[in-house]
N, C-alpha and C positions, 0 to 999 in steps of 0.2 A: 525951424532948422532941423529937429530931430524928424519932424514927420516926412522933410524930403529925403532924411537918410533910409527912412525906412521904405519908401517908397523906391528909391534906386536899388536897395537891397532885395525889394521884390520882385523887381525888372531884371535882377542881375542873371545871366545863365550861368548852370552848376554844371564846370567842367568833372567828367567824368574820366579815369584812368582806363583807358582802353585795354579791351582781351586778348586774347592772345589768338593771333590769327589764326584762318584755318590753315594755310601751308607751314605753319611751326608749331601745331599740336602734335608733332611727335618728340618737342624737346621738350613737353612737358608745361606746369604753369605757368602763366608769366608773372612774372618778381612784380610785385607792388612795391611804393615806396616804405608801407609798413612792415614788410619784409626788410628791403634793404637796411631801414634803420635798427631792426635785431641784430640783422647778421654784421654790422658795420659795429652796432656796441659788443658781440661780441667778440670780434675780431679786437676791437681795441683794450678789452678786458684780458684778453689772453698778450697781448705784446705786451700790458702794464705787468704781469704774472712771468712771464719770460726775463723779464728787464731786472726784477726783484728777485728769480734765480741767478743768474748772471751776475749779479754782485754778490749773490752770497757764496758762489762756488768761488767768484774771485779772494774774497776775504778769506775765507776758510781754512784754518789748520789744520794741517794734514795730519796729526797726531791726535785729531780729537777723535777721539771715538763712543758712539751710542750705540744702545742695541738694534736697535732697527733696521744699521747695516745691516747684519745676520737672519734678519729675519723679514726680509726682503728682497728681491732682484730682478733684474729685468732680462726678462725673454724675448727675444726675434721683437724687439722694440715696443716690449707691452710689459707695464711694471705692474707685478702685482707680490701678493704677502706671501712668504711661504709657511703653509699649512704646520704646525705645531706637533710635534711626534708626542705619541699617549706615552707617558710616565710610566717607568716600570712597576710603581708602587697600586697606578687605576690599570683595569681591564677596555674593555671597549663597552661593555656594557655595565663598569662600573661609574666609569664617566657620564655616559650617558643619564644613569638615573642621577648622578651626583648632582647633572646641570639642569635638574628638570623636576626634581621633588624633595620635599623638603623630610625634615627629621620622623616628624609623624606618622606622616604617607607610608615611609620604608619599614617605620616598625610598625605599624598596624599589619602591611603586607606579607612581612616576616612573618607576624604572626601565625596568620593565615594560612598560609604558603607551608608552616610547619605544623599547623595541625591538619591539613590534606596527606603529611608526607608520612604523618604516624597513623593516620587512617589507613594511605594504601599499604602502609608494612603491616599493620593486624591482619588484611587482608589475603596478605601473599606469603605472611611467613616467613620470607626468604627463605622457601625450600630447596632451590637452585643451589643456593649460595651455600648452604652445611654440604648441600650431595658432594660438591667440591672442594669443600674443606678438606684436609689432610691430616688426619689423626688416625690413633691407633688405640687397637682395642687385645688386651693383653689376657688370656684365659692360663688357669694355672692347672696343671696335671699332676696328679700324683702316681702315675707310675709311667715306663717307656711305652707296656704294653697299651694302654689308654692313651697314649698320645701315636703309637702308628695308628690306630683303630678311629682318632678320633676323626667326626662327619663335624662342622661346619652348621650344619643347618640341622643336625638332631640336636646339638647343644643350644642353640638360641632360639629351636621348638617352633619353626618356620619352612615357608616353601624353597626349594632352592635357588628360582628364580628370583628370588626375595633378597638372597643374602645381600648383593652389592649394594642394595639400599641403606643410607644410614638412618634418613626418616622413612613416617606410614609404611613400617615392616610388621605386620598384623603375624599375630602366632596362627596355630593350626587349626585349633577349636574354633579362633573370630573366623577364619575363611569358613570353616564345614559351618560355623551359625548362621552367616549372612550370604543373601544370593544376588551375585555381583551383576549388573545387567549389562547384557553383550554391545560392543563399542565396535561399528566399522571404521575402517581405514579413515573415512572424509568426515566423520563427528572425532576421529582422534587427532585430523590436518587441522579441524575450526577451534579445539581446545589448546592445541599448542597454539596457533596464528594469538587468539585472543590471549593466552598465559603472558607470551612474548612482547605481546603488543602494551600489556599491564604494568612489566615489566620495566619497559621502555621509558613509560610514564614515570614510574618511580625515580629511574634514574635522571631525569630534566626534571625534574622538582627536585629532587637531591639537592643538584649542581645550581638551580634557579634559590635554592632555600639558602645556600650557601655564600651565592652572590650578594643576596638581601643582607644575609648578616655581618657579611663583610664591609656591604655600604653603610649599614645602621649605624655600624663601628667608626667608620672613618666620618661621620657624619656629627657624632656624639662629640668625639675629641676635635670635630673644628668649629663647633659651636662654643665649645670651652675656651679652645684656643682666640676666640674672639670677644672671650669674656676677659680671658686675661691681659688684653693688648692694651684696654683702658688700664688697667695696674702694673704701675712702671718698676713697681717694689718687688713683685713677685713673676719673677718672668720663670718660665717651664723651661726644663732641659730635653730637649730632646736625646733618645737614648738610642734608638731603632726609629730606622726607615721605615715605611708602611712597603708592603708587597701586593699582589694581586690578590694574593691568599691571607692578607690579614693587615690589619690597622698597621700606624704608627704609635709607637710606645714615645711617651712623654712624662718627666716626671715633675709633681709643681713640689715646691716647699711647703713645709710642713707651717701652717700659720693656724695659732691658737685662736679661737672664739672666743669676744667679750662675753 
């Protein structure tokens, strides 16, 4: 008996699902039955998904409220999340390293980051910065005659062009010892371009060194802050906010060691 099943089975012809003819290859492929059976569960998956909002919007107390309202809504019939505004307390690029490296990473950086920035100051001086400083320098006279009479630059024993300097104001003797070597226009446009451009530098590491420390900071106290969460005994006050420009201050209680 089996061996005539198998025998008809062999005789049998294998219907084939026909292509798509040539005068309707411009609507594209034609639907297989293994097609329509996705697209038919998925159709039926989304009616069973509509049917189960449908009673819950029915059900639904109007007084209930989550946050999800607020931080959600739907546009020109497309629902999506609305984007979360940066906290007064992070930066944008305080956030950013806050979500992307952890406590070591930022203080090894810091470190780093602030021994470049004390290298470029031995470097530069900040000569710029005294020449603009505003101070005063007070010379005392002992008679009227001596003070209409007095020069300026025979008292401080310098060139005249010299005076308005507060630094490298060299006396008379250092100019007549040393012979200065002559500077055109365009090696004096390449030392300012590169001064300024040094300059620069200092200032983005400053402000970069400053970020770092301010992450390390807020980084340290929420490590703590999650040390504390398992101890139900000692919960931390907070006192201050954190700002862009600096941590949040927290204070714990004072708990003696065994």
């Amino acid at each position: 008996m089996s061996s005539w099943k198998n025998a008809s089975k062999a005789n049998q012809r294998t219907h084939r699902e026909r292509h798509q003819p040539a005068d309707r290859q411009h609507l594209g492929i034609l639907e297989k039955k293994k097609d329509y059976k996705k697209r038919a569960a998925s159709y039926h998956d989304k009616q069973v998904t509509l049917k189960a909002l449908r009673k819950k919007a029915l059900i639904k107390n109007p007084d209930e409220f989550y946050h999800h309202m607020i931080n959600s809504k739907v546009q020109e019939g497309v629902h999506f999340e609305v984007e979360k505004p940066l906290e007064d307390e992070d930066s944008a690029v305080q956030e950013k390293l806050m979500n992307s490296q952890d406590y070591r990473y930022i203080s090894m950086k810091r470190t780093a980051e602030s021994n470049k920035l004390k290298r470029l100051q031995s470097e530069l001086h900040m000569i710029d910065v005294a020449e603009k400083a505003k101070n005063k320098h007070f010379f005392f006279i002992d008679s009227k005659k001596e003070a209409a009479n007095f020069d300026l630059a025979t008292r401080l024993d310098t060139h005249p062009t010299l005076i308005g300097r507060k630094t490298n104001r060299p006396k008379l003797e250092t100019l007549k010892a040393k012979v200065l070597p002559a500077i055109n226009d365009s090696d004096a446009l390449v030392l300012a371009t590169e001064k300024a451009k040094r300059y620069r530098e200092l200032t983005r590491r400053a402000e970069r060194e400053r970020e770092l420390s301010v992450v390390e900071q807020k980084l340290f106290i929420k490590s703590h802050l999650l040390k504390s969460s398992k101890n139900t005994k000692n919960k931390p006050v907070k006192k201050s906010a954190g700002t862009s420009q600096s941590a949040p201050v927290y204070k714990w209680k004072y708990e003696r060691k065994r």
